[in-house]
C-alpha positions as protocol buffer text, in pm:
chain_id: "A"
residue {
  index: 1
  type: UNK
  ca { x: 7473 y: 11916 z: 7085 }
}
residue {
  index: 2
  type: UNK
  ca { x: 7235 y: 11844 z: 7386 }
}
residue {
  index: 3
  type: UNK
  ca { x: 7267 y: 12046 z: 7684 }
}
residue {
  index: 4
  type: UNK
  ca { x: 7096 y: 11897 z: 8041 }
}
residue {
  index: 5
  type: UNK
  ca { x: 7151 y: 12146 z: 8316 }
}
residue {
  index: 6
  type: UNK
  ca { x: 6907 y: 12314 z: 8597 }
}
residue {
  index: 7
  type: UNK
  ca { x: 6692 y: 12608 z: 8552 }
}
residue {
  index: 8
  type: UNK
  ca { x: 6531 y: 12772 z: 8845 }
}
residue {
  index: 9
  type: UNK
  ca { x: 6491 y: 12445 z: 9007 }
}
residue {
  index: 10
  type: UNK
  ca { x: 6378 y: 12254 z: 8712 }
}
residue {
  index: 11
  type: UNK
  ca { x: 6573 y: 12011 z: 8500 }
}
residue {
  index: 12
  type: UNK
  ca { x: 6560 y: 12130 z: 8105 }
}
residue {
  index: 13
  type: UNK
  ca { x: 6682 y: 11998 z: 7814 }
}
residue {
  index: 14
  type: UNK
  ca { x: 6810 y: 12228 z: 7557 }
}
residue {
  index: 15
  type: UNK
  ca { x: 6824 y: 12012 z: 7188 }
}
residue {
  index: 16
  type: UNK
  ca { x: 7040 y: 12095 z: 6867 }
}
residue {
  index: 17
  type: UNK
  ca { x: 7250 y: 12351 z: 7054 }
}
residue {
  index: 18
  type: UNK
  ca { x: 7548 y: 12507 z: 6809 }
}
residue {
  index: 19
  type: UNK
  ca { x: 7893 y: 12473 z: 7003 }
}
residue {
  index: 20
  type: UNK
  ca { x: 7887 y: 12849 z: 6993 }
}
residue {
  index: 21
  type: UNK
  ca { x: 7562 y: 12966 z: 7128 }
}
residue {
  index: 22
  type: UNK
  ca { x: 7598 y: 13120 z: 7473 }
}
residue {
  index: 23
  type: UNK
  ca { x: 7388 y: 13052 z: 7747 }
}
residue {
  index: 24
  type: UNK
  ca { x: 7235 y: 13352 z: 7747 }
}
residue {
  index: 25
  type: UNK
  ca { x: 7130 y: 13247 z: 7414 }
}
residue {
  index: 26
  type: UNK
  ca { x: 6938 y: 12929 z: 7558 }
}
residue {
  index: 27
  type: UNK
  ca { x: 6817 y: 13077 z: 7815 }
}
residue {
  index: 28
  type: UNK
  ca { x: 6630 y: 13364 z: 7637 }
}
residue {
  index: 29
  type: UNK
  ca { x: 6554 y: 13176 z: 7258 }
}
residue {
  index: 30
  type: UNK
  ca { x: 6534 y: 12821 z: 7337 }
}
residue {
  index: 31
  type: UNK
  ca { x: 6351 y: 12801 z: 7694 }
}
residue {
  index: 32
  type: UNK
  ca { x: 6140 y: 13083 z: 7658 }
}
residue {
  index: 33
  type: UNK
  ca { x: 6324 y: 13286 z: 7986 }
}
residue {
  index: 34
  type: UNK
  ca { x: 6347 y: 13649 z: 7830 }
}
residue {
  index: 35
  type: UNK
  ca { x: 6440 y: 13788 z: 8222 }
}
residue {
  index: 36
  type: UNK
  ca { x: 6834 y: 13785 z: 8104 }
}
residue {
  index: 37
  type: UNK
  ca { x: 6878 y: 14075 z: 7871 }
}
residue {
  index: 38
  type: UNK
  ca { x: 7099 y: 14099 z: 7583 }
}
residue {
  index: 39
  type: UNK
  ca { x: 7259 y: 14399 z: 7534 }
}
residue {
  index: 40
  type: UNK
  ca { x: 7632 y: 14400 z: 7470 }
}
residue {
  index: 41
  type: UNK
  ca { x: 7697 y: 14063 z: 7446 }
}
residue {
  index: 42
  type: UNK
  ca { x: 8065 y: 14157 z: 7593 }
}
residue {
  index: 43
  type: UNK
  ca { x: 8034 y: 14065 z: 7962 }
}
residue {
  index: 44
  type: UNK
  ca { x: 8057 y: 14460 z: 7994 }
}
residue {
  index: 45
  type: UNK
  ca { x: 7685 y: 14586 z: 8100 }
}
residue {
  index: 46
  type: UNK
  ca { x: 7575 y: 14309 z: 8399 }
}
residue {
  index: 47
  type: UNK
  ca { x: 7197 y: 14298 z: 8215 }
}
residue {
  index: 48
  type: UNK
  ca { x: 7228 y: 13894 z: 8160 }
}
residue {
  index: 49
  type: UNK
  ca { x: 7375 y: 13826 z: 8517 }
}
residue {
  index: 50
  type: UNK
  ca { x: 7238 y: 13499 z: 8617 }
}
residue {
  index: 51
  type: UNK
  ca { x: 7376 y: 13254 z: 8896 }
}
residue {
  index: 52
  type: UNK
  ca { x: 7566 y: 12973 z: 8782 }
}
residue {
  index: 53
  type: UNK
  ca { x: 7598 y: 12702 z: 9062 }
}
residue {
  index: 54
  type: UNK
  ca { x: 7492 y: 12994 z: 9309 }
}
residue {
  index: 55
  type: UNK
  ca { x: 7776 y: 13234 z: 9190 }
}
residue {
  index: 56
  type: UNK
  ca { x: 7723 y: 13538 z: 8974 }
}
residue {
  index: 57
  type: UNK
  ca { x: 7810 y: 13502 z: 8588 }
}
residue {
  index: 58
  type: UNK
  ca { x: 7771 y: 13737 z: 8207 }
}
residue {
  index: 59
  type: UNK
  ca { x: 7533 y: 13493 z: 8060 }
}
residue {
  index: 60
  type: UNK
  ca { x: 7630 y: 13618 z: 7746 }
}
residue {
  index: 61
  type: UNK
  ca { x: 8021 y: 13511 z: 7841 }
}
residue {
  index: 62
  type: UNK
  ca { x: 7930 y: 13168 z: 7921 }
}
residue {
  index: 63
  type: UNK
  ca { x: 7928 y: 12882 z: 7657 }
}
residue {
  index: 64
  type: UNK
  ca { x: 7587 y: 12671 z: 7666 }
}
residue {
  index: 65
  type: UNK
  ca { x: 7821 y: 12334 z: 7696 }
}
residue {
  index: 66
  type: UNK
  ca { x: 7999 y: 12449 z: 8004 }
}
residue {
  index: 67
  type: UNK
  ca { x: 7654 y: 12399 z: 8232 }
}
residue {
  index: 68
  type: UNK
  ca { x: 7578 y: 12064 z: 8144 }
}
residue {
  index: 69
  type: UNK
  ca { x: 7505 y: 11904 z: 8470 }
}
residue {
  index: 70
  type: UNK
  ca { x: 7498 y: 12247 z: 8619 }
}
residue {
  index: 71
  type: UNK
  ca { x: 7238 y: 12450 z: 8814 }
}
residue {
  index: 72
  type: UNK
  ca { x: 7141 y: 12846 z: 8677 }
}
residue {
  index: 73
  type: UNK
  ca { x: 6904 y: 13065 z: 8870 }
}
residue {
  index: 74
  type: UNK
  ca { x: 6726 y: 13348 z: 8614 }
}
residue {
  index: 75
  type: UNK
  ca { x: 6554 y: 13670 z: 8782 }
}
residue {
  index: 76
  type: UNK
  ca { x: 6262 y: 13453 z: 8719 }
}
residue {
  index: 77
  type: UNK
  ca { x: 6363 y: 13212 z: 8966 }
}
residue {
  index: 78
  type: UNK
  ca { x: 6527 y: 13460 z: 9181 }
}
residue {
  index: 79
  type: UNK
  ca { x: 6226 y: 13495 z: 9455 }
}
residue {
  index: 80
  type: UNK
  ca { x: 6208 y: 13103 z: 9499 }
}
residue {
  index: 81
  type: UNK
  ca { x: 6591 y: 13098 z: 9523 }
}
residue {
  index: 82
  type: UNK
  ca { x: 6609 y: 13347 z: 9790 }
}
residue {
  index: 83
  type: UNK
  ca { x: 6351 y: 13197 z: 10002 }
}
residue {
  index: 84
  type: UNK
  ca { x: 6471 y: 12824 z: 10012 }
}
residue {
  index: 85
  type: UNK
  ca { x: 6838 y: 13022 z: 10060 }
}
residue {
  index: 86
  type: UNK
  ca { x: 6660 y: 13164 z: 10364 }
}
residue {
  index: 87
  type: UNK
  ca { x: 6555 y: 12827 z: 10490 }
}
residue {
  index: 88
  type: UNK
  ca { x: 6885 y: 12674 z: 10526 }
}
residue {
  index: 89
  type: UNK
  ca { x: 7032 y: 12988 z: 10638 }
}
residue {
  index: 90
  type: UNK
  ca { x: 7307 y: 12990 z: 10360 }
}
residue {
  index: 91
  type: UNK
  ca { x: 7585 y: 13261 z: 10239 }
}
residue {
  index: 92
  type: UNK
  ca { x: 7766 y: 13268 z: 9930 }
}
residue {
  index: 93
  type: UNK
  ca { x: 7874 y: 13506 z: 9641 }
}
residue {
  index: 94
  type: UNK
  ca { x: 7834 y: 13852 z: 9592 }
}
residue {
  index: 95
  type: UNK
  ca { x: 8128 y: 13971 z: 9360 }
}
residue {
  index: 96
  type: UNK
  ca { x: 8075 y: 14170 z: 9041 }
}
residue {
  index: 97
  type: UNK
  ca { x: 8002 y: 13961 z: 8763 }
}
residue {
  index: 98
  type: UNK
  ca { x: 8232 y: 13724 z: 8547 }
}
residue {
  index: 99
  type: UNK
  ca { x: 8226 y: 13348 z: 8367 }
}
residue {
  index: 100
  type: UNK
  ca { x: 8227 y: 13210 z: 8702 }
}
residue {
  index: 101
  type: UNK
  ca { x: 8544 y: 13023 z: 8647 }
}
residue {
  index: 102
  type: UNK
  ca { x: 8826 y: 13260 z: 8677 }
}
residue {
  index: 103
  type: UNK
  ca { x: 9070 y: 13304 z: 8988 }
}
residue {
  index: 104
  type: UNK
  ca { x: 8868 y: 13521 z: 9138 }
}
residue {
  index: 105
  type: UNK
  ca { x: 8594 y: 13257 z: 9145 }
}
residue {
  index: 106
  type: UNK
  ca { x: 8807 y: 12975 z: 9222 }
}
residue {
  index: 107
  type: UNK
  ca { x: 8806 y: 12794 z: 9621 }
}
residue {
  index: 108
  type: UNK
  ca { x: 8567 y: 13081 z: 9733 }
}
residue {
  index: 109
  type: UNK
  ca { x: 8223 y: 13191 z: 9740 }
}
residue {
  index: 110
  type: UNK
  ca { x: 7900 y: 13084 z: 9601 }
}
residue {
  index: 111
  type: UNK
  ca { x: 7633 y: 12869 z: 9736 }
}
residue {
  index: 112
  type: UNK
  ca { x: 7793 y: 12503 z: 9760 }
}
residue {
  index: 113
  type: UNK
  ca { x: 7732 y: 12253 z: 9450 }
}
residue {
  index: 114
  type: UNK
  ca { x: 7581 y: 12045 z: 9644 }
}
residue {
  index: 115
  type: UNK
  ca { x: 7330 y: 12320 z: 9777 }
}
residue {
  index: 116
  type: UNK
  ca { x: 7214 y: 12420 z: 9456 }
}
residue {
  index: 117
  type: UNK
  ca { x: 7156 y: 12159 z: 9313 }
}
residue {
  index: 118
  type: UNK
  ca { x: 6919 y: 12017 z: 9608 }
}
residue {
  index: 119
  type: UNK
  ca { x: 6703 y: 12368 z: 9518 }
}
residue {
  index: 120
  type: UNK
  ca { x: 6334 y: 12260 z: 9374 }
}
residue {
  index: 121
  type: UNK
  ca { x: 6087 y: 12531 z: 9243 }
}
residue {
  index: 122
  type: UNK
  ca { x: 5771 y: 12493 z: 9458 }
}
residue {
  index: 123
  type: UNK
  ca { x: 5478 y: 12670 z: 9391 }
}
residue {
  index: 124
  type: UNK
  ca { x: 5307 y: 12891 z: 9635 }
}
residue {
  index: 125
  type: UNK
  ca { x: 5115 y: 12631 z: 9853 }
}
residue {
  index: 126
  type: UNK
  ca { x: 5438 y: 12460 z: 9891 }
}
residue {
  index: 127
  type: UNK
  ca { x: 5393 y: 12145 z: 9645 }
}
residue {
  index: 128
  type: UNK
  ca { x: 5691 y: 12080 z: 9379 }
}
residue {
  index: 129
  type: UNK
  ca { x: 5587 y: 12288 z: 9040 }
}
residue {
  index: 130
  type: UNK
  ca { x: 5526 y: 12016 z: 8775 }
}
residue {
  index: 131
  type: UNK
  ca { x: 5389 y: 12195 z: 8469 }
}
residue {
  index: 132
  type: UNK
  ca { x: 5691 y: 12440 z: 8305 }
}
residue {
  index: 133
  type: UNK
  ca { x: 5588 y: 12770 z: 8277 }
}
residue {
  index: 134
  type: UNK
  ca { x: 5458 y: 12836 z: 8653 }
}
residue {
  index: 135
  type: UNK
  ca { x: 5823 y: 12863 z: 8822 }
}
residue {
  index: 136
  type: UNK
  ca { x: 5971 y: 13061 z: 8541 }
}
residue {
  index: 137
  type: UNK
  ca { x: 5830 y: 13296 z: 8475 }
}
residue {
  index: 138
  type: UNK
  ca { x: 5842 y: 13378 z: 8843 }
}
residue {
  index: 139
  type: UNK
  ca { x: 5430 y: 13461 z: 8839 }
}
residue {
  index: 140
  type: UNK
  ca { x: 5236 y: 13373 z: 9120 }
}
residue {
  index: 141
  type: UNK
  ca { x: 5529 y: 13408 z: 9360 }
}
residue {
  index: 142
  type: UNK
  ca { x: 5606 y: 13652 z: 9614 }
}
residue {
  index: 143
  type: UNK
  ca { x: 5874 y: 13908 z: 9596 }
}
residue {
  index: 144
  type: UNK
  ca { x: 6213 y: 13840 z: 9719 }
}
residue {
  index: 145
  type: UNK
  ca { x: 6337 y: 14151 z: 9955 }
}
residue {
  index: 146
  type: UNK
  ca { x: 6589 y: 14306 z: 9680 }
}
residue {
  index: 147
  type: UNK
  ca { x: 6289 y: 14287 z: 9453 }
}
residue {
  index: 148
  type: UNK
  ca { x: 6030 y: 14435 z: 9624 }
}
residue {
  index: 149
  type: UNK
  ca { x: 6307 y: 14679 z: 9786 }
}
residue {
  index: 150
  type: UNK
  ca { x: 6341 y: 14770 z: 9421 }
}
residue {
  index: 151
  type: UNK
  ca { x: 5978 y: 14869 z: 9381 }
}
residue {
  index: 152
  type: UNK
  ca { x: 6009 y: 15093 z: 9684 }
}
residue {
  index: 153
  type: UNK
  ca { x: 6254 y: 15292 z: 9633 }
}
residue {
  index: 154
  type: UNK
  ca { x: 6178 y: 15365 z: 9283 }
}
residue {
  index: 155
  type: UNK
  ca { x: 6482 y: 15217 z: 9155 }
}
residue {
  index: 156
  type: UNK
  ca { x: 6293 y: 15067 z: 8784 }
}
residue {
  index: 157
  type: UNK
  ca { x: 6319 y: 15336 z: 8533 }
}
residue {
  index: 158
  type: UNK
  ca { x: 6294 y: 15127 z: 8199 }
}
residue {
  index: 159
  type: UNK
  ca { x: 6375 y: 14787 z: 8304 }
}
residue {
  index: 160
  type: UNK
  ca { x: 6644 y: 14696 z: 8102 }
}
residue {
  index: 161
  type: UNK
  ca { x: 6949 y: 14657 z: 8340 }
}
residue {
  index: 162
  type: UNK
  ca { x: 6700 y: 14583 z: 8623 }
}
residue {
  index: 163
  type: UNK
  ca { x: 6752 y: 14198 z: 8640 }
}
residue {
  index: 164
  type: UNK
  ca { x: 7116 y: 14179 z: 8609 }
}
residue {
  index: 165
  type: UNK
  ca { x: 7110 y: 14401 z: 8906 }
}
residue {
  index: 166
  type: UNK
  ca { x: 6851 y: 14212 z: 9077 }
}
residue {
  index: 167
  type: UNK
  ca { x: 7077 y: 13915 z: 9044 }
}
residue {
  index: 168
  type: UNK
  ca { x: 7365 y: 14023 z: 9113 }
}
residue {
  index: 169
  type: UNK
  ca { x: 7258 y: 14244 z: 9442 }
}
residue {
  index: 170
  type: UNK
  ca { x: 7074 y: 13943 z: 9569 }
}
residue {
  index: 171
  type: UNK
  ca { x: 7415 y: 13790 z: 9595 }
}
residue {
  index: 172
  type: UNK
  ca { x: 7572 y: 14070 z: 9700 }
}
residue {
  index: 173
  type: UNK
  ca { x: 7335 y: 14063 z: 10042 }
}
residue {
  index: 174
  type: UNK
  ca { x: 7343 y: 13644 z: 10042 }
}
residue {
  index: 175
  type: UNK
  ca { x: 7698 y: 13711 z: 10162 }
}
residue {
  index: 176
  type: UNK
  ca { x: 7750 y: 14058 z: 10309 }
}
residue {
  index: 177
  type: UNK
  ca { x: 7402 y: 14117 z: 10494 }
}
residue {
  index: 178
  type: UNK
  ca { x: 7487 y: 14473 z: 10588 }
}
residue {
  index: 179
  type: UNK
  ca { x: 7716 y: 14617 z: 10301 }
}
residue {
  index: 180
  type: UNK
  ca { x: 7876 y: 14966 z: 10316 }
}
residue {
  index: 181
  type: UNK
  ca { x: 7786 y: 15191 z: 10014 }
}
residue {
  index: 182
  type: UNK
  ca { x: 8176 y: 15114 z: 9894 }
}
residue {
  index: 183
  type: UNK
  ca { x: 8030 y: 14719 z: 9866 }
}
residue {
  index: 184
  type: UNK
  ca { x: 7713 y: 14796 z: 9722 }
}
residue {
  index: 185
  type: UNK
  ca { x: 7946 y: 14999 z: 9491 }
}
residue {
  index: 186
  type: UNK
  ca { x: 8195 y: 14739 z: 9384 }
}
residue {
  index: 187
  type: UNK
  ca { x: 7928 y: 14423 z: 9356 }
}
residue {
  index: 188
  type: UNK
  ca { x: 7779 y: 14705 z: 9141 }
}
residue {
  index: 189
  type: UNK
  ca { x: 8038 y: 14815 z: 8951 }
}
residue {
  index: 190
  type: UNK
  ca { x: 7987 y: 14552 z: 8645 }
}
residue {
  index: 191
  type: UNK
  ca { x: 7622 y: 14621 z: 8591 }
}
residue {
  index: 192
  type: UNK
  ca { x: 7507 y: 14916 z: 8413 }
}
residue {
  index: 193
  type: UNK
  ca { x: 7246 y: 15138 z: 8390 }
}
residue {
  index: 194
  type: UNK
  ca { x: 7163 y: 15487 z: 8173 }
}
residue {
  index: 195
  type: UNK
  ca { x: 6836 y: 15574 z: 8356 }
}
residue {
  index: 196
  type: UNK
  ca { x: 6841 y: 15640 z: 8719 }
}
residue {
  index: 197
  type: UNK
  ca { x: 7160 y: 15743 z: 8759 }
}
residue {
  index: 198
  type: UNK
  ca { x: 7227 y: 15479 z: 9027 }
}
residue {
  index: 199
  type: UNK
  ca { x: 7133 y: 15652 z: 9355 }
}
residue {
  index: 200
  type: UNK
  ca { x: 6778 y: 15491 z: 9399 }
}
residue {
  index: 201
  type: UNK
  ca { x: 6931 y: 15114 z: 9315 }
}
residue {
  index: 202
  type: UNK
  ca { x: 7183 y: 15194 z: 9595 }
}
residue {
  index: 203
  type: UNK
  ca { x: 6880 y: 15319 z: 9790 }
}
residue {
  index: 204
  type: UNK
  ca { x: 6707 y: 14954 z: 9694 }
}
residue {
  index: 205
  type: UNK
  ca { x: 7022 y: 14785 z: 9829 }
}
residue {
  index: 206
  type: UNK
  ca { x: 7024 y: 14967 z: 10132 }
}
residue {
  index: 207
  type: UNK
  ca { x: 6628 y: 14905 z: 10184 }
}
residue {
  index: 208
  type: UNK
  ca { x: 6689 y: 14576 z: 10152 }
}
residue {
  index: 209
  type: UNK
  ca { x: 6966 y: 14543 z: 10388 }
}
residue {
  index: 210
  type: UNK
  ca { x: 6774 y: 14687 z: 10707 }
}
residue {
  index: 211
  type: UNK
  ca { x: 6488 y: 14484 z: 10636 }
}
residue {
  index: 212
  type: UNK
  ca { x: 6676 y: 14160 z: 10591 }
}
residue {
  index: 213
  type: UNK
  ca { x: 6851 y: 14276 z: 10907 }
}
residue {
  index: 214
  type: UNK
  ca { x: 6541 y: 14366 z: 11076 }
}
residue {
  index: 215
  type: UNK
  ca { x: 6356 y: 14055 z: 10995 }
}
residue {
  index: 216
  type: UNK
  ca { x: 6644 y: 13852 z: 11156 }
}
């Protein structure tokens, strides 16, 4: 099977896909993007969170046919995301993560179809990226907020969970600019992590937050 679908602003072409693999699979083994981590391949830890047509989703729980024709944002793409979301001055979906498709999903949230797909990687002097490689793997780029809010506040112990989290917190501030610590809490709730013991990513979220807020 042949899957065509957007990554981080790029068409790709995935070749000789099994009907099975997930597209966390694809993402990590067949187009090189190793940001998505696979843990417990359950949709139960958050570590593969990517955004599928601008809304949070388990990598791991999504089949590779289901985003044919679609758009998916990886951490790697996450800075260039943000700051084109900036531009147009768009909102969207912050709840914890899932396929994407269930009821919770459905009518509501997430940046519009149209919107994503419209998303180009550029490179840092503004021109369209044309070689693969420079947009994702997200070098060269500056920081998105949450990421660099991340840094700050010391909320990186090994790494492991930190992209889901990045992911998923981005779109946790894309539509709820100044969340409570009970929001940062439930976006939160499907990602896990066994190092920090969660107090400096909530510190990260809240970083992020005022300077958003402050920069607006």
């Amino acid at each position: 099977m042949r899957v065509n679908f957007t990554v981080n602003g790029r068409q790709q072409e995935a070749d000789d896909v099994w009907e099975g693999e997930s597209l966390l699979y694809v993402l990590r083994e067949r187009l090189g993007l190793p940001g998505s981590k696979n843990a417990c391949e359950q949709g139960e830890c958050g570590s593969c969170t990517v955004r599928l047509d601008g809304v949070p989703v388990c990598s791991c729980l999504v089949a590779a046919g289901q985003v044919e024709g679609r758009d998916v944002v990886t951490v790697e793409g996450l800075a260039e995301f943000a700051k084109q979301r900036e531009q147009r001055g768009q909102h969207g979906h912050g709840g914890p993560c899932g396929t994407g498709t269930g009821p919770a999903c459905a009518g509501k949230g997430g940046v519009s179809l149209d919107a994503a797909k419209q998303w180009q990687a550029h490179g840092p002097d503004g021109e369209l990226r044309s070689r693969a490689g420079d947009s994702q793997t997200g070098e060269g780029t500056e920081l998105s907020t949450i990421q660099q809010a991340f840094i700050d506040a010391g909320a990186v112990q090994c790494g492991f969970c930190t992209p889901g989290l990045l992911v998923q917190a981005d779109a946790l501030l894309e539509e709820n600019p100044s969340p409570s610590d009970q929001d940062i809490r439930e976006a939160l709730s499907g990602n896990l992590c066994r190092c920090t013991g969660y107090e400096k990513i909530l510190d990260a979220v809240r970083l992020a937050a005022a300077r958003q807020e402050g920069a607006r």
